[in-house]
SERO-4910 file (N, C-alpha, C, O; in steps of 0.05 Angstrom, whole numbers):
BEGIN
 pado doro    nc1    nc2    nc3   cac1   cac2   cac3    cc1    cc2    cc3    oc1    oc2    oc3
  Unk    A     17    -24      0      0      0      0     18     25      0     39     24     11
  Unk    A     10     47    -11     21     67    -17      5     88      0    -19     85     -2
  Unk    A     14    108     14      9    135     20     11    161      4     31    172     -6
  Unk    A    -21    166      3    -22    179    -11    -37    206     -1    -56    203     14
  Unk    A    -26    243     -9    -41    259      8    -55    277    -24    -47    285    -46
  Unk    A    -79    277    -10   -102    292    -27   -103    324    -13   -109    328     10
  Unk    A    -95    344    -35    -91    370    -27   -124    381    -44   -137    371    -62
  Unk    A   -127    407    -27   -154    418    -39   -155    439    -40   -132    448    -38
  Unk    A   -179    465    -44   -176    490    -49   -196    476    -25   -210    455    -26
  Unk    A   -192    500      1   -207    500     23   -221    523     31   -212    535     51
  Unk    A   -253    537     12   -261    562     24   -276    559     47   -289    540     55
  Unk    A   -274    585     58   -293    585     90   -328    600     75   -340    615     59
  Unk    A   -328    594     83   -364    599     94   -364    624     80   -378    628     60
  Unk    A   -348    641     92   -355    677     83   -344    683     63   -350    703     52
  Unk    A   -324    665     54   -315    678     25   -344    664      3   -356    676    -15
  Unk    A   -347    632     12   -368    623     -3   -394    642     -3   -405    644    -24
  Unk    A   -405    658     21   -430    676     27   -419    701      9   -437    714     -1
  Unk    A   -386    715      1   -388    726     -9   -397    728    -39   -413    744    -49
  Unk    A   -379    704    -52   -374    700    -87   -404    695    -97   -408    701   -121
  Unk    A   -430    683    -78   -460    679    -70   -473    709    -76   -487    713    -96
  Unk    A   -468    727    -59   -478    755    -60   -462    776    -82   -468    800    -84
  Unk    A   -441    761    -96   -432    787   -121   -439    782   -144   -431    761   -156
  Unk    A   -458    804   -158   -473    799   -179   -448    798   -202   -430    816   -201
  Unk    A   -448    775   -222   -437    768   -242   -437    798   -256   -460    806   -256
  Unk    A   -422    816   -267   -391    791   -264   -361    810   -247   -337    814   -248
  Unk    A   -383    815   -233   -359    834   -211   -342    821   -199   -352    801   -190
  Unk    A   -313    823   -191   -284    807   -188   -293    800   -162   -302    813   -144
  Unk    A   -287    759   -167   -295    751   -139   -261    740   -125   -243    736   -141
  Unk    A   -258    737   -104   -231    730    -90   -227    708    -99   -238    687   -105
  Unk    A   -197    723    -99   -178    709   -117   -181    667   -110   -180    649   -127
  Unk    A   -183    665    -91   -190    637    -78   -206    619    -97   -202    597   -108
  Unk    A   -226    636    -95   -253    630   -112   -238    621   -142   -233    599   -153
  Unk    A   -234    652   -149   -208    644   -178   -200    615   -192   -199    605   -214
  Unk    A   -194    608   -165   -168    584   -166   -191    571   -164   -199    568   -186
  Unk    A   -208    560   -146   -221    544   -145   -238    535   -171   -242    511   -176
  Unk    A   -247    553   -186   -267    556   -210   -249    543   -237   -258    530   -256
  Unk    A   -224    551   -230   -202    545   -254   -189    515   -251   -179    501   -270
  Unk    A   -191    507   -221   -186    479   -218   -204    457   -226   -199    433   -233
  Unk    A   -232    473   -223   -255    450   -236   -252    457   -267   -273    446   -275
  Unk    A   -244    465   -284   -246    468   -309   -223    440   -317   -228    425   -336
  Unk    A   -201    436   -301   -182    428   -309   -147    433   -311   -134    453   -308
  Unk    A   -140    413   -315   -109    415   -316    -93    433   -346    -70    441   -345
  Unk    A   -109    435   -366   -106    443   -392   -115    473   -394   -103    489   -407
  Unk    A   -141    480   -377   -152    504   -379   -131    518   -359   -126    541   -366
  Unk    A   -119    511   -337   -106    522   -316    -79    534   -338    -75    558   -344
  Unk    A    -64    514   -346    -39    526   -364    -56    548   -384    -51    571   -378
  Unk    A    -70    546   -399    -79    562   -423    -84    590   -407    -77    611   -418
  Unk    A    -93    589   -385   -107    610   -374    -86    620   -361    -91    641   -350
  Unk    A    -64    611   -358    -36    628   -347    -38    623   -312    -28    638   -295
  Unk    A    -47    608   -309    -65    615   -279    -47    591   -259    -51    591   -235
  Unk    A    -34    577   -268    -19    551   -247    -13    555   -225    -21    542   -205
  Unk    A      4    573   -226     22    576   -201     -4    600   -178    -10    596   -155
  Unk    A    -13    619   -192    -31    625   -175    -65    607   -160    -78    608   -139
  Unk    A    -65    593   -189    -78    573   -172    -66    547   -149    -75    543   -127
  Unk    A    -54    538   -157    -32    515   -127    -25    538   -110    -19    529    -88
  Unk    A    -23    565   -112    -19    575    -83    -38    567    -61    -30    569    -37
  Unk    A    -58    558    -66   -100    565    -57    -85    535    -45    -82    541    -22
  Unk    A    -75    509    -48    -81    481    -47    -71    482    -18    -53    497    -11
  Unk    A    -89    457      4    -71    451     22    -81    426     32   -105    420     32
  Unk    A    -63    414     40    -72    380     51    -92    381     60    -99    402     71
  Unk    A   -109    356     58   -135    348     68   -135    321     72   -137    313     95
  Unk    A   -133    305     55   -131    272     74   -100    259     72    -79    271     64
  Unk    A   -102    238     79    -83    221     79    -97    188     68   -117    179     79
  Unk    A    -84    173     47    -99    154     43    -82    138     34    -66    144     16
  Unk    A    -84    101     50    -74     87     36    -90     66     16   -105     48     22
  Unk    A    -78     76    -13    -87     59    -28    -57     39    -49    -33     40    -47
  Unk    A    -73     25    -63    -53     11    -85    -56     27   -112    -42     18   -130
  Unk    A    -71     48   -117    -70     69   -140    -87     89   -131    -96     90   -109
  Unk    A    -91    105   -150    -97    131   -162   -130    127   -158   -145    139   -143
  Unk    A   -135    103   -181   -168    102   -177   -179    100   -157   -201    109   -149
  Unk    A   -152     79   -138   -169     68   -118   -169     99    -95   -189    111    -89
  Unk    A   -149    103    -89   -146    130    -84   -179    146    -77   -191    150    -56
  Unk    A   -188    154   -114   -214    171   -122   -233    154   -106   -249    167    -92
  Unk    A   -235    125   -104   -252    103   -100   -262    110    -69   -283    116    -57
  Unk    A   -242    108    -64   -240    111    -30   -243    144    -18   -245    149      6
  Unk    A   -242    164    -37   -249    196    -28   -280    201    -39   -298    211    -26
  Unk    A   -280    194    -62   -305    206    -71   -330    195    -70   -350    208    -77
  Unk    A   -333    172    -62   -366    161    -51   -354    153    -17   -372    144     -3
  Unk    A   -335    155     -8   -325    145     25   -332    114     25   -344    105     44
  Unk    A   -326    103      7   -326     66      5   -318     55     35   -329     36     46
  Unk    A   -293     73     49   -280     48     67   -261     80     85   -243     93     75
  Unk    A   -268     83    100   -267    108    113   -235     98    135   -219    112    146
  Unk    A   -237     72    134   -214     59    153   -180     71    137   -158     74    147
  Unk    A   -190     74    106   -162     80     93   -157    105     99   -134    112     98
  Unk    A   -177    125    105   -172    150    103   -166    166    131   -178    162    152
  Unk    A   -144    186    125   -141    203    150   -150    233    141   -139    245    122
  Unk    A   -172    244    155   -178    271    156   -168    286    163   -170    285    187
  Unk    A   -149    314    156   -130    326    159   -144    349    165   -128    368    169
  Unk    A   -168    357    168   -184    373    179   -211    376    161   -227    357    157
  Unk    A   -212    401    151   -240    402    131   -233    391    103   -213    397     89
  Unk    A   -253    370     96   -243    362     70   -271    359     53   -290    372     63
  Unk    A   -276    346     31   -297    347     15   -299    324     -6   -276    326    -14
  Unk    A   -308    307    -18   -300    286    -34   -275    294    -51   -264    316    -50
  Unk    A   -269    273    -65   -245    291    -80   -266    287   -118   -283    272   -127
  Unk    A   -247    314   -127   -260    315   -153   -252    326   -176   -230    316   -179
  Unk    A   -255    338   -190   -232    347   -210   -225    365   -204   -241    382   -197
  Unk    A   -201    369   -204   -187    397   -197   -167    393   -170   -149    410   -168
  Unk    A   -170    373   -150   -161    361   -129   -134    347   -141   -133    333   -161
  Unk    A   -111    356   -122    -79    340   -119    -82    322   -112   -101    318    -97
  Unk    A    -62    299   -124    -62    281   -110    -25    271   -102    -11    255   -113
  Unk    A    -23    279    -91     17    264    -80     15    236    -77     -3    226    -63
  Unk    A     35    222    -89     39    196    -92     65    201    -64     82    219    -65
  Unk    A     63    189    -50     93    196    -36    115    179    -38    135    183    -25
  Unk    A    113    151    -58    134    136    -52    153    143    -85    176    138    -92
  Unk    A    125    159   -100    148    174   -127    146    201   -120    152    216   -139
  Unk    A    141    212   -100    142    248   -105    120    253   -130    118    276   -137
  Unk    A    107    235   -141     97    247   -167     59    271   -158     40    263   -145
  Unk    A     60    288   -166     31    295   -162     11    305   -185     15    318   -206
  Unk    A     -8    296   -173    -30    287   -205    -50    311   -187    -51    319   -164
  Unk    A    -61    315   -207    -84    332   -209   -107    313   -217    -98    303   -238
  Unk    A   -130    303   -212   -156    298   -220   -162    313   -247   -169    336   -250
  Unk    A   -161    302   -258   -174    316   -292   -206    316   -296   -223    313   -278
  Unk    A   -211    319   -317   -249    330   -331   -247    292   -335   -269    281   -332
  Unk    A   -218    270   -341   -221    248   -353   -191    234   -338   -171    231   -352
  Unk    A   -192    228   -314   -173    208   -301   -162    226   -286   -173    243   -273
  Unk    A   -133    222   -290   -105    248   -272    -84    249   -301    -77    235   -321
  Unk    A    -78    279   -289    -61    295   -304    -28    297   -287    -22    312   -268
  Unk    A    -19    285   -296     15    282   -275     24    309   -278     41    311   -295
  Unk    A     16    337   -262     29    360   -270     62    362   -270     82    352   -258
  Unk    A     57    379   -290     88    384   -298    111    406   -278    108    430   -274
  Unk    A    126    395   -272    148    408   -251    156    440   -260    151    448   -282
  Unk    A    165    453   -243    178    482   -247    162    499   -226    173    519   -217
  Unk    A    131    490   -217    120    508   -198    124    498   -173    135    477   -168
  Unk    A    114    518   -155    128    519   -125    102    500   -116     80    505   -126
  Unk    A    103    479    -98     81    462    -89     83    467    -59     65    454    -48
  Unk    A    101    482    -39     97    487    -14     73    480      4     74    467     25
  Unk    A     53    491     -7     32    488     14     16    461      4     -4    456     16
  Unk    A     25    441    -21     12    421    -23     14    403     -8     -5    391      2
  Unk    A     51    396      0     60    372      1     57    373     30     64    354     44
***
């Protein structure tokens, strides 16, 4: 089994009651930003210039041992077997746009629109890992 940590965009309450109460299409926080750009994808994130300001927003949320990736999604996003998972405080299923750290390759995947996207190295991952 492999350890594996699922990083997330984590808004509070009041930024969500804010981006809620600002009539389209007035600039909502920057958080929000990232969050909106992570559900689009790993492809829309590069196109949109937006990478590195979006992975600033990411920060651990579970811990999970699985034997892959799917099983990984398997075990976050319907809570199949809750014994694999460690809650690292507020977390949410996982879904596209969600890190995923492999820790026995350093490798980290992003959840795609269609599987995981192995992002590509050069940005700063501090608050992922």
């Amino acid at each position: 089994m492999t350890k594996y940590v699922v990083s997330q965009i984590q808004m509070t309450k009041e930024i969500i009651d804010l981006v809620n109460s600002t009539p389209y299409p007035e600039a909502k926080p920057a958080i929000y930003e990232a969050y909106r750009d992570a559900l689009m994808g790993w492809d829309f994130i590069q196109a949109n210039g937006s990478v590195q300001s979006t992975l600033d927003y990411y920060t651990p949320a579970m811990n999970v041992e699985a034997d892959s990736l799917d099983r990984v999604y398997y075990l976050t996003n319907a809570w199949n077997d809750e014994s694999k998972v460690e809650r690292l405080g507020r977390c949410r299923s996982t879904s596209v746009g969600d890190l995923i750290l492999d820790t026995e390759t350093d490798y980290l995947y992003m959840v795609d629109t269609c599987g995981f996207r192995n992002v590509a190295t050069g940005y700063e991952f501090e608050g992922v890992l």
